[in-house]
C-alpha positions in Angstrom: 0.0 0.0 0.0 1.8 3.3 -1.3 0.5 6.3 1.1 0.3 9.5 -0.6 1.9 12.6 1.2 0.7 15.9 -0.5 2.7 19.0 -0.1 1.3 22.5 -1.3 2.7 25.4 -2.9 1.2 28.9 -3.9 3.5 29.2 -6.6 6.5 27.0 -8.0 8.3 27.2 -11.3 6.9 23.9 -12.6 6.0 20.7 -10.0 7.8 18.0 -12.5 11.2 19.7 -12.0 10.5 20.1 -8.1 9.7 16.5 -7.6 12.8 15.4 -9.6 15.1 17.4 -7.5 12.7 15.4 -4.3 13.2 12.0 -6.0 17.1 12.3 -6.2 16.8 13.6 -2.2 14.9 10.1 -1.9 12.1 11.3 -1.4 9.4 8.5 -0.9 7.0 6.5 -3.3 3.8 8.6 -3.3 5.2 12.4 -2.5 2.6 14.4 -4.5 3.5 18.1 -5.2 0.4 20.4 -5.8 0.4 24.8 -6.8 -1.6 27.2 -7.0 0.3 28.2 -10.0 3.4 27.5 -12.1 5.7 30.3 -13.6 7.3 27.3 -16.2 5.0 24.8 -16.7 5.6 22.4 -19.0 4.2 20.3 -21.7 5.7 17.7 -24.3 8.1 18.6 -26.7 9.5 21.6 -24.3 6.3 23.5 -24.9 4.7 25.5 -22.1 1.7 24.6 -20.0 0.0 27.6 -19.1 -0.6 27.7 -15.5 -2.2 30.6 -13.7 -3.0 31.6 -10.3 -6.2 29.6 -8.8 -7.8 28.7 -11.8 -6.0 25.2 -12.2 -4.4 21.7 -10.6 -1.1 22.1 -11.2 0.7 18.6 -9.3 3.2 16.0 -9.7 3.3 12.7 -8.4 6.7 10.0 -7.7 6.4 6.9 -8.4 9.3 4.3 -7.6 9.5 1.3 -9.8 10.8 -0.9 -7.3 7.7 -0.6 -5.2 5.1 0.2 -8.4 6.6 -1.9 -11.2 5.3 0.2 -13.9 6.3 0.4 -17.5 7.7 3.7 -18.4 6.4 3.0 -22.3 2.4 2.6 -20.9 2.8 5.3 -18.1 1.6 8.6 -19.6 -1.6 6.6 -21.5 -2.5 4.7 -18.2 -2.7 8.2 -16.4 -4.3 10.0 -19.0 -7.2 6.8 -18.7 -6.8 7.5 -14.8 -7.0 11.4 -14.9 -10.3 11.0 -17.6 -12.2 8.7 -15.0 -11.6 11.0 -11.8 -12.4 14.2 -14.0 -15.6 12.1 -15.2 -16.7 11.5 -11.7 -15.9 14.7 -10.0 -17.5 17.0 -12.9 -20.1 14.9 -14.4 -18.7 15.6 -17.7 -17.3 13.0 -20.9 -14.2 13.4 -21.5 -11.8 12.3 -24.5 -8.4 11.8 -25.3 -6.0 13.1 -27.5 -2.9 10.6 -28.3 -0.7 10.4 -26.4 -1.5 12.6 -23.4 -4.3 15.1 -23.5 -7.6 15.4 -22.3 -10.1 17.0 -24.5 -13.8 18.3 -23.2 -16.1 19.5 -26.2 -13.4 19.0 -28.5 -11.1 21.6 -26.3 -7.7 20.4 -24.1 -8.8 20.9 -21.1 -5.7 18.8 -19.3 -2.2 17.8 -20.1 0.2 15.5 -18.7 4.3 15.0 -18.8 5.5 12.1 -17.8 9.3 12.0 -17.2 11.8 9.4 -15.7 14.6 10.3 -13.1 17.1 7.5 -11.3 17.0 8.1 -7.6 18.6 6.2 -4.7 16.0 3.5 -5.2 16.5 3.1 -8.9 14.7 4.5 -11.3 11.8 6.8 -10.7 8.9 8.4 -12.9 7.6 11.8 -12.4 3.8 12.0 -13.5 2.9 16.2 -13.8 -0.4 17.0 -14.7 -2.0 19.9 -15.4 -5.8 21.0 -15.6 -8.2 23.7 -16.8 -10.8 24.4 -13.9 -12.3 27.5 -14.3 -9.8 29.3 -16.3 -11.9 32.0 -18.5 -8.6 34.1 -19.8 -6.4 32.7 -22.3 -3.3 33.8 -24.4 -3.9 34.3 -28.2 -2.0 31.3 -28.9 -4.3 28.8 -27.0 -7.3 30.8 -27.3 -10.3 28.7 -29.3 -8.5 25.6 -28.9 -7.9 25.6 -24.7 -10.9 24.9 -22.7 -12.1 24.1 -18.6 -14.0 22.1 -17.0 -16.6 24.3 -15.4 -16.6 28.4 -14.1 -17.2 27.7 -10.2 -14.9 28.6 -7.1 -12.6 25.2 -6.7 -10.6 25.8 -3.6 -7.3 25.2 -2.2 -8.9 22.1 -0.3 -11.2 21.4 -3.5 -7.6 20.8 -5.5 -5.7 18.5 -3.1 -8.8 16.6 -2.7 -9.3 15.9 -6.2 -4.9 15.4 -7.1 -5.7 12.8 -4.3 -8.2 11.1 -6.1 -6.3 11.1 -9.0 -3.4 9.7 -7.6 -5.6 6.8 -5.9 -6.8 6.3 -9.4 -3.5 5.8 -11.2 -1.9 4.0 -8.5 -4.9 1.3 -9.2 -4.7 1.7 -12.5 -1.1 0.7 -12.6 -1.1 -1.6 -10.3 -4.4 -3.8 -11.3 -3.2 -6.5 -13.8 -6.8 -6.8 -14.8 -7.2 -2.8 -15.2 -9.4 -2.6 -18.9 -7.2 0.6 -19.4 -6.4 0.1 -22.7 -9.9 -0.3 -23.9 -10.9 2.6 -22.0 -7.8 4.6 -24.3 -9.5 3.2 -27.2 -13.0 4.3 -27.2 -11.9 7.6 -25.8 -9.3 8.4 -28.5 -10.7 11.4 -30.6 -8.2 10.7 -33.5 -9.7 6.6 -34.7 -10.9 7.5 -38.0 -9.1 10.9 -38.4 -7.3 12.1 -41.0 -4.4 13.6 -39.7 -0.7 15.3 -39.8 1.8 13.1 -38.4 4.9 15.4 -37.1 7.8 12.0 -36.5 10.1 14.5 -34.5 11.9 11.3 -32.9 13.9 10.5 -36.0 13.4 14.1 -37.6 11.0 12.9 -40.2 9.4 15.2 -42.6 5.6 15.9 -42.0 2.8 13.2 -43.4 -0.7 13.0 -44.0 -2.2 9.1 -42.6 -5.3 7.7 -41.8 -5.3 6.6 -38.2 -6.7 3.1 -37.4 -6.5 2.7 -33.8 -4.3 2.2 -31.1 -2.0 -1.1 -30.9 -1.6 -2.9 -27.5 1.6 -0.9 -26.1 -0.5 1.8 -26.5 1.1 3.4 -30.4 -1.1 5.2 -32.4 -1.9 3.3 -35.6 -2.0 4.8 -38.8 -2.0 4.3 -42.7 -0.1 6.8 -44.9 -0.8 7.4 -48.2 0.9 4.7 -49.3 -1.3 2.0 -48.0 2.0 1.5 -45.3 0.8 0.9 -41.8 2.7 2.4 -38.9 3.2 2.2 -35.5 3.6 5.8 -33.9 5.3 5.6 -29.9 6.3 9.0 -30.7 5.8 12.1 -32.4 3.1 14.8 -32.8 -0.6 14.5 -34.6 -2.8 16.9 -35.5 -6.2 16.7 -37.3 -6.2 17.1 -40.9 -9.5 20.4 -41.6 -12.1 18.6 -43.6 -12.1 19.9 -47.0 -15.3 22.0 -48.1 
């Protein structure tokens, strides 16, 4: 049984790179890190996660392999399943999710996460940020029209632990349950099955490509066909949806 011990901040420069700097201090299994805001929050890629004051969860969670023997490969699409089901719950709403790790409401991101690895004194670690849209109204230009929250009602301090607790609970049983039916849950919430889309390789610095996507394969790659007829196997990489022609 992995206890989780939740400390709070008003304002940090991102939680992930707290909670690294924890784990290699050996920290324990199941240190959660939750702000009020971030100054540098970040997303995949290096891209920012816009974080401001009191109108987000903004929290990290440690994991140590040797006590939760998760797979780094399946981590980030076994919380995102974990992160849609709390939200679910807690909001009443139906939520989606955008391979690999974002969680779309009424076709806007309402949450992100960034899973990273660290090695610590007990071996090797994962960091699990994550990052939501409460009852953020105010957006920059760049996100405006495609960012979204969850609802436009007071959440406080208390409200946000609360709920990062819940979703910790949830992963941790989500990771831990052999019998978990995560993956189908990832596969009848992905928005992209069926999509025409842009695939972005970055790992190998691949040009762009248009592909149909098929699905999602059992570690969790996104599945498409390019134009070619060739399937492939994404674990990596960026997608976004093709505009529908008029």
């Amino acid at each position: 049984m992995i206890n989780i011990t939740t400390h709070y901040f008003d304002k940090v420069t991102s939680t992930n790179d707290l909670l690294k700097e924890a784990a290699l201090q050996g920290f324990p299994c199941g240190t959660l890190y939750v702000a009020g805001s971030q100054e540098a929050g970040r997303g995949r890629m290096g891209r920012s996660f816009y974080s401001p004051q009191n109108t987000g969860l903004y929290m990290s969670l440690l994991l140590h392999r040797n006590q939760i023997p998760y797979d780094i490969r399946l981590l980030t699409a076994q919380t995102a399943v974990a992160l849609a089901i709390t939200l679910d719950r807690r909001f009443g709403v139906d939520t989606d999710i955008k391979w690999v790790n974002d969680i779309y409401l009424d076709g806007r991101k309402v949450a992100g996460i960034l899973c990273e690895g660290v090695f610590g004194s007990t071996g090797h670690c994962a960091i699990i940020g994550i990052g939501v849209n409460i009852n953020t109204v105010l957006w920059p230009p760049e996100i405006q029209g495609r960012a979204g929250s969850l609802g436009t009602t007071l959440f406080t301090t208390e409200d946000k632990i609360h709920l990062a607790q819940q979703i910790c609970d949830c992963i941790l049983e989500t990771v831990s349950n052999a019998n978990s039916n995560w993956l189908d849950q990832y596969r009848s919430r992905s928005i992209l099955t069926g999509q025409t889309v842009d695939v972005y390789p970055v790992a190998d610095g691949s040009v762009a490509f248009s592909a149909q996507v098929k699905g999602i394969d059992q570690e969790a790659n996104l599945v498409v066909v390019d134009s070619l007829g060739q399937e492939i196997h994404l674990f990596s990489g960026e997608v976004s949806v093709r505009p529908q022609s008029k």
